[in-house]
C-alpha atoms as one frame of an Amber mdcrd trajectory, in Angstrom:
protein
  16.273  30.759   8.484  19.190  27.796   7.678  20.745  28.540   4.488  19.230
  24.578   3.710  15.745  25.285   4.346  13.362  27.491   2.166   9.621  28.650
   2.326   6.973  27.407   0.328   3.496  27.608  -0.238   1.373  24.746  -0.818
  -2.848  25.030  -1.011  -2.435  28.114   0.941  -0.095  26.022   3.711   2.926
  27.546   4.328   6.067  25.118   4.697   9.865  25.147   5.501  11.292  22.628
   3.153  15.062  21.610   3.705  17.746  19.731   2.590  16.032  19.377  -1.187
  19.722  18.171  -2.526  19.566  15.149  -0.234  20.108  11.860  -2.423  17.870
   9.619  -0.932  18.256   6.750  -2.852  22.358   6.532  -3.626  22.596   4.447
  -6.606  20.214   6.328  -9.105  21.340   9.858  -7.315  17.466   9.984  -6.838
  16.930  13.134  -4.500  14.798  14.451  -1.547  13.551  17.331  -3.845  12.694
  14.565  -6.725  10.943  12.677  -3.958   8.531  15.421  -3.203   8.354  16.311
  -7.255   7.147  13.314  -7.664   4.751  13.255  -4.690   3.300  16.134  -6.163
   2.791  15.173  -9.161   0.500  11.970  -8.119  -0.889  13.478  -5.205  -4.834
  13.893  -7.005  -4.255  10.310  -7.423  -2.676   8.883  -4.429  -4.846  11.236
  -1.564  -7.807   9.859  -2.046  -6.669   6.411  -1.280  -4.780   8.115   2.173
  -8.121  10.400   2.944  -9.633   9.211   7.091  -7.243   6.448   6.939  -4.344
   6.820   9.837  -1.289   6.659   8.191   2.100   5.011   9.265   5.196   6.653
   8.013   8.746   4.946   6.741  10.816   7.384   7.355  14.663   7.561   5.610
  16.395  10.416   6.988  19.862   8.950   6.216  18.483   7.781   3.042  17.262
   4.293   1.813  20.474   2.327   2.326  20.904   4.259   6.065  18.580   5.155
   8.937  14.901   4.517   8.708  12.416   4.023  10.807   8.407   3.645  11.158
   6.493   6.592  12.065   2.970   6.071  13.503   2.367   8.219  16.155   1.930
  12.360  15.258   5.504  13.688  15.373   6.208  16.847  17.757   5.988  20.321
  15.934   3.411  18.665  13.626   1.152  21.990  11.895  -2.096  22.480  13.693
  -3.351  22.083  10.158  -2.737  18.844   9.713  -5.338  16.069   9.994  -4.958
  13.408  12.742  -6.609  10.398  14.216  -7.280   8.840  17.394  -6.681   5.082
  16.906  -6.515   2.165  19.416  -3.111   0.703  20.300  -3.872  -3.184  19.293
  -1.223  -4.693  21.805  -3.577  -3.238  24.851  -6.881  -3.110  23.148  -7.584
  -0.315  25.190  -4.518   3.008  25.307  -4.639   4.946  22.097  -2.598   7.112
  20.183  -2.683   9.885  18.017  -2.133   9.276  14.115  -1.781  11.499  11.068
  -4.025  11.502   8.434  -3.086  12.646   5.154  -5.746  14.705   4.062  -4.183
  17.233   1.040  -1.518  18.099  -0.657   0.064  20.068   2.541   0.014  17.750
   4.665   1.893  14.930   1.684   4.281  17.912   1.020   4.949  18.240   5.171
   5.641  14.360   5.309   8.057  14.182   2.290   9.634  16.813   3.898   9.937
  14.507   6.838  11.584  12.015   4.569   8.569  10.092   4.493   9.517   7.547
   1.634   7.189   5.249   2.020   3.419   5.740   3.162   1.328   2.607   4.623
  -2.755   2.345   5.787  -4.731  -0.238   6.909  -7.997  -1.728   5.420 -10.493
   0.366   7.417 -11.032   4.430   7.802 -12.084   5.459  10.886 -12.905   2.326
  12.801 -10.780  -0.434  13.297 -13.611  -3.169  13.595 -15.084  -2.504  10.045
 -13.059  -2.917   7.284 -14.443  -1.586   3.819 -11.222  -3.471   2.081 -10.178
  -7.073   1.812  -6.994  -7.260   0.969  -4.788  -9.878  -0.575  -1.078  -9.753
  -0.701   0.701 -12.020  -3.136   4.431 -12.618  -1.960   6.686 -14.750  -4.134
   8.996 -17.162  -2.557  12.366 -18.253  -3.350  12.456 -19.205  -6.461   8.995
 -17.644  -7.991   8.779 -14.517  -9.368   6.582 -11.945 -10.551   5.254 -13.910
 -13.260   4.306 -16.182 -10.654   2.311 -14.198  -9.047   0.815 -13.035 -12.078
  -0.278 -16.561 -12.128  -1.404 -16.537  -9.063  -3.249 -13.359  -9.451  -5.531
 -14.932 -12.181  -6.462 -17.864  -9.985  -7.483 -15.592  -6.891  -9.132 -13.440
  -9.165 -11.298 -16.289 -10.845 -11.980 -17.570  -6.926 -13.559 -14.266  -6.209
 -16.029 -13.930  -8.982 -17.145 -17.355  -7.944 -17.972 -15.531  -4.916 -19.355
 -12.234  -6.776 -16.424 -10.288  -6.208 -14.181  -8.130  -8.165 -10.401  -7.027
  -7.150  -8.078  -4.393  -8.147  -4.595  -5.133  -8.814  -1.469  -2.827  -8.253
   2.425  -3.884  -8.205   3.897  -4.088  -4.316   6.638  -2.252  -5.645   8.920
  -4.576  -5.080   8.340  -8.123  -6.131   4.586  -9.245  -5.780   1.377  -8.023
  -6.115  -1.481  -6.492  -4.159  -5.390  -7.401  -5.205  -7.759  -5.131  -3.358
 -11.397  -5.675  -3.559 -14.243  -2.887  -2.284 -16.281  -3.837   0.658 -19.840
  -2.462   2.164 -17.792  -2.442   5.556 -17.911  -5.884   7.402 -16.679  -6.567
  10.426 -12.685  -7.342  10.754 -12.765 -10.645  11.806 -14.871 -11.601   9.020
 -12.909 -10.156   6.693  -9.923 -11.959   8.093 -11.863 -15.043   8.048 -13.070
 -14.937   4.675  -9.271 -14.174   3.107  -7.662 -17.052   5.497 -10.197 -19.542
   4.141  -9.921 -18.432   0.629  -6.302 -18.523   1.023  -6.793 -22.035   1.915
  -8.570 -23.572  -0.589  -6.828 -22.061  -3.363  -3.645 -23.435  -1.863  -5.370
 -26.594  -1.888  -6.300 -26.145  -5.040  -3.459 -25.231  -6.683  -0.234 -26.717
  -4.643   2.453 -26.337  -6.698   1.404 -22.292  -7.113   0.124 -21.143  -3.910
   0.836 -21.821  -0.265  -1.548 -19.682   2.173   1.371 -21.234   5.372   3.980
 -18.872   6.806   6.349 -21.237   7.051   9.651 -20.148   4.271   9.916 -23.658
   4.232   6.655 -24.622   2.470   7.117 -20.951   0.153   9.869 -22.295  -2.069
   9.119 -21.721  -5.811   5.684 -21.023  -4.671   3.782 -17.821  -3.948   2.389
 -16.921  -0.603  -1.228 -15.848  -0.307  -1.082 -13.480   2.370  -4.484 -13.651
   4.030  -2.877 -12.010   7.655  -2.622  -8.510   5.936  -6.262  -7.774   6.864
  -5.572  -8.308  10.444  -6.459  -4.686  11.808  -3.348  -3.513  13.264  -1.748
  -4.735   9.697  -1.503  -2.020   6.797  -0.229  -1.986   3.408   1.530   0.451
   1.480  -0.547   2.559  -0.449  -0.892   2.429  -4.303   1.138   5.266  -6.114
   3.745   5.065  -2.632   7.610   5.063  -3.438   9.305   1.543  -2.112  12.432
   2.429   0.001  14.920  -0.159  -1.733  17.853   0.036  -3.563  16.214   1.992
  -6.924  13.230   3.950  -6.579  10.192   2.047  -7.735   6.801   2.421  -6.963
   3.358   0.205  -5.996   1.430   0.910  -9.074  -2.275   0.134  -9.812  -2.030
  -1.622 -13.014  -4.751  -3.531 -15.292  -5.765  -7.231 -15.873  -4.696  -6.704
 -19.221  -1.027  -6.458 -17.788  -1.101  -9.368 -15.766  -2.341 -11.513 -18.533
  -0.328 -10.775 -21.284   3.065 -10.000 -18.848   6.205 -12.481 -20.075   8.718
 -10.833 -18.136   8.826  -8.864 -14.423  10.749  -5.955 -15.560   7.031  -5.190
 -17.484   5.642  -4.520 -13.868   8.202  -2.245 -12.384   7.507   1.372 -12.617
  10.109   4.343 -11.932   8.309   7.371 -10.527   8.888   8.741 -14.048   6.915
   5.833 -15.270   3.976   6.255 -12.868   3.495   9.689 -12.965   3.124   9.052
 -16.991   0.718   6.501 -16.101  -1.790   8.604 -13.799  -1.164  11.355 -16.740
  -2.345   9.135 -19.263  -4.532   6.531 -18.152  -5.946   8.699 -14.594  -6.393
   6.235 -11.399  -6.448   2.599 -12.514  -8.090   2.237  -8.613 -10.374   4.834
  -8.663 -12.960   2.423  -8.845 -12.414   1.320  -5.426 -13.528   4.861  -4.052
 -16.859   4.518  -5.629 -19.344   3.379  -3.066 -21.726   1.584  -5.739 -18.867
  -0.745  -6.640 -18.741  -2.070  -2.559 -19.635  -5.635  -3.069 -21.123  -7.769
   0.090 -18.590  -9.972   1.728 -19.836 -13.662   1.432 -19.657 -15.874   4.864
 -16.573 -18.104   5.214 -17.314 -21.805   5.881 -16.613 -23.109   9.057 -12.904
 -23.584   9.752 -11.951 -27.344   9.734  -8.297 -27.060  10.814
């Protein structure tokens, strides 16, 4: 065996791990070995939000400032062991292609090992037509920040009640927020339909916050309600994932409480350190959205007028 690479045992899973003194991220010295430390240490909290969901892969071998690249399909000498997914191929609507699934605390371990930085799923499990998630994505413009979408955040949230249902919020890890609400599965263009024509009004309601348009143009000083992230072939990083930018931070399920009473972004940025603490202390803040009696019925969208 390389003098780099040593054997561990995981669940009963043996794995070759290598290159543990890798720094991954360069300006915090953060390394390959604290990467999977960390991974570790959240995994009871972060696989069930990854379990029958096909998983996409950003992978940093030359760290998060050097070669990455997006892994979807099941990578060659992939363990018999580990969990995988046949899933369609949305350019041809018809080819498919073989995804990994990560099922336990192997198969996390054998992906970190890959580098894996960053791990992404979509808004359904098994079949791409029914989503049990709506998603929204809360992007800040030029201009806006966090507190913004904070703002923003507390507006979507009072639209849904109106409609009799309940989100969960998490940091993106970077510099906007994610609301996820549980769904008895519905079918994906209704889903997208729904969150394009709440996106709408509350852009309509609320101008000078919100914009729901692509256009950078119309996103200046504003925050964009992302309603396209529940488009099937779209995922989201999941909540506990590392972000691959310049410091390690992490997309981190957080409470209302937060967003209300947060005066300054740096209150919604969590270090690994910080998270881990945070599932320690306070367990899953989305563990609520793996309980099937909180799935709430997705209410019809009106008719599209434009």
């Amino acid at each position: 065996m390389p003098q780099d690479r040593t054997a561990v045992t995981v669940a009963g899973r043996r794995l070759d791990v290598s290159s543990l003194d890798k720094v991954l991220y360069p300006e915090t010295g953060f390394t390959k070995a604290a990467l999977m430390r960390y991974y570790g240490q959240v995994g009871p909290a972060l696989l069930p939000h990854l379990a029958d969901r096909p998983a996409s892969f950003l992978r940093c071998p030359g760290g998060v400032d050097g070669d990455s690249f997006w892994a979807k399909r099941v990578p060659p000498g992939t363990p018999g062991w580990v969990s995988t997914l046949r899933v369609p191929l949305h350019s041809t609507g018809t080819a498919e292609m073989e995804q990994v699934v990560v099922a336990d605390l192997p198969t996390l371990m054998w992906a970190g090992n890959l580098d894996t930085v960053e791990f992404h799923v979509p808004q359904w499990r098994t079949a791409p037509d029914r989503h049990d998630r709506l998603i929204i994505d809360l992007d800040p413009g030029t201009g806006a920040t966090l507190l913004h979408c904070c703002a923003a955040a507390l507006a979507v949230r009072a639209a849904l009640r109106a409609d009799r249902l309940d989100a969960w919020p998490k940091t993106s890890g970077s510099k906007g927020l994610h609301l996820s609400v549980p769904l008895r599965p519905a079918p994906a263009e209704a889903v997208s339909g729904y969150a394009k024509a709440l996106a709408r009004r509350l852009s309509e309601a609320c101008p000078q916050l919100l914009v729901y348009r692509m256009d950078k143009g119309l996103r200046r000083n504003r925050v964009l309600l992302d309603w396209s992230q529940n488009a099937s072939a779209k995922t989201t990083v999941s909540p506990y994932s590392l972000r691959a930018h310049a410091r390690p931070t992490v997309s981190t399920p957080v409470s209302w409480q937060e967003i209300e009473s947060c005066e300054h972004p740096d209150q919604l940025s969590f270090t690994p350190e910080q998270a881990a603490a945070r599932v320690e202390r306070d367990g899953d803040l989305w563990a609520p959205l793996l309980d099937p009696d909180q799935q709430l019925t997705l209410p019809p969208s009106p008719p599209s007028s434009r």
